[in-house]
C-alpha positions as YAML, in Angstrom:
chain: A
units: angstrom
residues:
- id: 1
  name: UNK
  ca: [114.95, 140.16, 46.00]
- id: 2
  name: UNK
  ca: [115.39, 137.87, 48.62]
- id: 3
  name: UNK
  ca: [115.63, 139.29, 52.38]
- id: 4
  name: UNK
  ca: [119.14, 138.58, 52.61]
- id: 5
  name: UNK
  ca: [119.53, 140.45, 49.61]
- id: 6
  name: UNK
  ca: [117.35, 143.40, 50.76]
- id: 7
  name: UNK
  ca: [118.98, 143.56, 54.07]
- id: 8
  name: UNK
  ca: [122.35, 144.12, 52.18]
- id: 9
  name: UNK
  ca: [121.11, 146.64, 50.57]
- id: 10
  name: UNK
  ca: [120.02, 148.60, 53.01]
- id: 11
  name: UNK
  ca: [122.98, 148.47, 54.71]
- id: 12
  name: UNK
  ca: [124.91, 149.66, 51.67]
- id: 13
  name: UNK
  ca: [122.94, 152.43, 51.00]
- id: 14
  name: UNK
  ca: [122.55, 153.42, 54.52]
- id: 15
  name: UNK
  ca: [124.80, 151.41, 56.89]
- id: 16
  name: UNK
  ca: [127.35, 153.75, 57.39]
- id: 17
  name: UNK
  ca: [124.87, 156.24, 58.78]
- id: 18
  name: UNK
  ca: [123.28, 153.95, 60.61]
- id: 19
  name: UNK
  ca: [126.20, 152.95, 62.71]
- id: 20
  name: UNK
  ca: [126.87, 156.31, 63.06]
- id: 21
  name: UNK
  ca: [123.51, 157.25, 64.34]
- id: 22
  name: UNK
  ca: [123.80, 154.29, 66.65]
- id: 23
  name: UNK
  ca: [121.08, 151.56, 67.43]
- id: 24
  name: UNK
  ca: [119.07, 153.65, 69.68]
- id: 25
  name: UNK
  ca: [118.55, 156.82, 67.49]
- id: 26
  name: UNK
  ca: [118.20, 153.97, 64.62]
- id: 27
  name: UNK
  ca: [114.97, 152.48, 66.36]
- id: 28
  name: UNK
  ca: [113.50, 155.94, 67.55]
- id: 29
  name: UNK
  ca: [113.39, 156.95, 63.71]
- id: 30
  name: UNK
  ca: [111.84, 153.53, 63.18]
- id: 31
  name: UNK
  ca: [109.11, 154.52, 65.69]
- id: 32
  name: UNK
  ca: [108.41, 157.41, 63.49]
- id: 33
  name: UNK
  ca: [108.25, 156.05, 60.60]
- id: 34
  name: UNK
  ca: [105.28, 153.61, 62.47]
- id: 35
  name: UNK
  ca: [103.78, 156.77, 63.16]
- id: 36
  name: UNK
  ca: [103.75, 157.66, 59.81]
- id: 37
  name: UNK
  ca: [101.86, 153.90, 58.54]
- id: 38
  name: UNK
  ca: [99.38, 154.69, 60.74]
- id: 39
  name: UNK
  ca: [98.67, 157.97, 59.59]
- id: 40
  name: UNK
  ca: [98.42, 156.36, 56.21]
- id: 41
  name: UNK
  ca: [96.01, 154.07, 57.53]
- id: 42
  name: UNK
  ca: [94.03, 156.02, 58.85]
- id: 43
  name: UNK
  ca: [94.17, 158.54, 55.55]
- id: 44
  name: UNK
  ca: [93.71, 154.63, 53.47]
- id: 45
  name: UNK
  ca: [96.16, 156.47, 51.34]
- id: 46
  name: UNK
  ca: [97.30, 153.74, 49.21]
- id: 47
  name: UNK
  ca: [100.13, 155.40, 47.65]
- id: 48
  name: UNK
  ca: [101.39, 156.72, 50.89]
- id: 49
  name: UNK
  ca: [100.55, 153.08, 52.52]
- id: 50
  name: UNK
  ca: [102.95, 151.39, 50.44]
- id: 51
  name: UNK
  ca: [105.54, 154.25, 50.79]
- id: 52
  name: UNK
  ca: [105.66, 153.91, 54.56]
- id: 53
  name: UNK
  ca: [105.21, 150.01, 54.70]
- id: 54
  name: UNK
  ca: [108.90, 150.28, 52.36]
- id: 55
  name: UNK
  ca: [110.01, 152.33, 54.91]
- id: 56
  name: UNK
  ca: [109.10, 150.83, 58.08]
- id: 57
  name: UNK
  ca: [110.53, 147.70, 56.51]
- id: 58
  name: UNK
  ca: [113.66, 149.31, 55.68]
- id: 59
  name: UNK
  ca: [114.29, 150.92, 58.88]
- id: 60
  name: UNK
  ca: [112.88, 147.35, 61.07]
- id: 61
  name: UNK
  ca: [115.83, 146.04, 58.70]
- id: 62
  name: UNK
  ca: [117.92, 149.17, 59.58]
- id: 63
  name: UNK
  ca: [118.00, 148.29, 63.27]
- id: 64
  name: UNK
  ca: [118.28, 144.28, 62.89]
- id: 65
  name: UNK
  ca: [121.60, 145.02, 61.14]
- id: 66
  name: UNK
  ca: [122.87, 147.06, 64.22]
- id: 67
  name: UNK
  ca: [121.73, 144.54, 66.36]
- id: 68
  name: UNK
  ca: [123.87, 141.86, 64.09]
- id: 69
  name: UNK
  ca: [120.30, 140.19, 63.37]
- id: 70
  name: UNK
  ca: [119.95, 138.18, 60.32]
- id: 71
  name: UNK
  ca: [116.39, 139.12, 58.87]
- id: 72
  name: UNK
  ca: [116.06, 135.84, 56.72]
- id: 73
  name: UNK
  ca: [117.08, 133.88, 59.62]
- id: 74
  name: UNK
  ca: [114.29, 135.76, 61.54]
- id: 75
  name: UNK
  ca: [111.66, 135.45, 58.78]
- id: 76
  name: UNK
  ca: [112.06, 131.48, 59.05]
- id: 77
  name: UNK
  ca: [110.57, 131.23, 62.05]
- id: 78
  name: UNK
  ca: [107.37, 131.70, 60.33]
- id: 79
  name: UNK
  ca: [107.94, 128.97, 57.66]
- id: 80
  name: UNK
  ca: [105.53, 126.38, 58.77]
- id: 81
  name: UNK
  ca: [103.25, 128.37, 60.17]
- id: 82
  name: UNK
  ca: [102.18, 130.05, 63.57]
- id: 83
  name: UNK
  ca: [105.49, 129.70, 65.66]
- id: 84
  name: UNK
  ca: [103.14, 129.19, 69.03]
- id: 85
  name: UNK
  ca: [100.68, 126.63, 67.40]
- id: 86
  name: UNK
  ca: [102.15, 125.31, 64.06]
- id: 87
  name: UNK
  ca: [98.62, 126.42, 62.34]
- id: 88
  name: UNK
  ca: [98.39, 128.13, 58.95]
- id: 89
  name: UNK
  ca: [96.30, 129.93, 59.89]
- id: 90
  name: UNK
  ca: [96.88, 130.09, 63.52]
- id: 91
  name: UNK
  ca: [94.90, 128.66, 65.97]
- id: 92
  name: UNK
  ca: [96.33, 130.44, 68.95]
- id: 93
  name: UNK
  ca: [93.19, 130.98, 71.01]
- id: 94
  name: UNK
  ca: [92.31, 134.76, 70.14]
- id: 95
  name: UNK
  ca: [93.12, 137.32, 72.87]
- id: 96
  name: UNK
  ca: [96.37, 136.01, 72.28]
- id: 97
  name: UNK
  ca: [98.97, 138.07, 70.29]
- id: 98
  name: UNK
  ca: [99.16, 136.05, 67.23]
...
C-alpha cells in the first residue's frame, strides 16, 4: 500500500468522524496515542509496539487529512536523503534535530 493509498483509507474508514471531531480534538487524540508508543517502549512490548506505531501513523495521517496535507507529498521530502544536508545518512552536525 502506497501512502496515498493508506491515507485514503483512513479517511474512508474514519474521515467522517474526523471532520466531525475537528482538527484540534483530531491531534489531541494523536498526542495520546504518542503516549501510548512510549509506554510500549518503555514495556519493549513488541506486539503492543507495532500496535501503537499503526496507530500513531494512522492518526499523524488522521490530522494531515484535516489539514488538506498530502502525506506522499510530505514523505518526498525525504527521498534523497537528509532534507538539511542531502546525506544518507545525515550529516547534520549532532545536537541538531535530525
Amino acid at each position: 500500500m502506497t501512502l496515498r493509498e493508506f491515507q485514503q483509507r483512513i479517511d474512508a474508514i474514519y474521515g467522517a468522524r474526523d471532520r466531525r471531531r475537528g482538527i484540534d480534538a483530531t491531534f489531541r487524540w494523536l498526542v495520546e496515542e504518542v503516549g501510548e508508543l512510549a509506554r510500549a517502549l518503555r514495556r519493549r512490548n513488541p506486539q503492543a509496539l507495532a500496535e501503537e506505531v499503526s496507530d500513531v501513523l494512522a492518526w499523524t495521517v488522521s490530522v494531515a487529512t484535516l489539514a488538506g496535507v498530502d502525506v506522499e507529498k510530505s514523505a518526498a521530502r525525504y527521498a534523497s536523503g537528509c532534507p538539511k544536508c542531502g546525506g544518507t545518512p545525515c550529516e547534520c552536525p549532532a545536537d541538531l534535530p535530525a
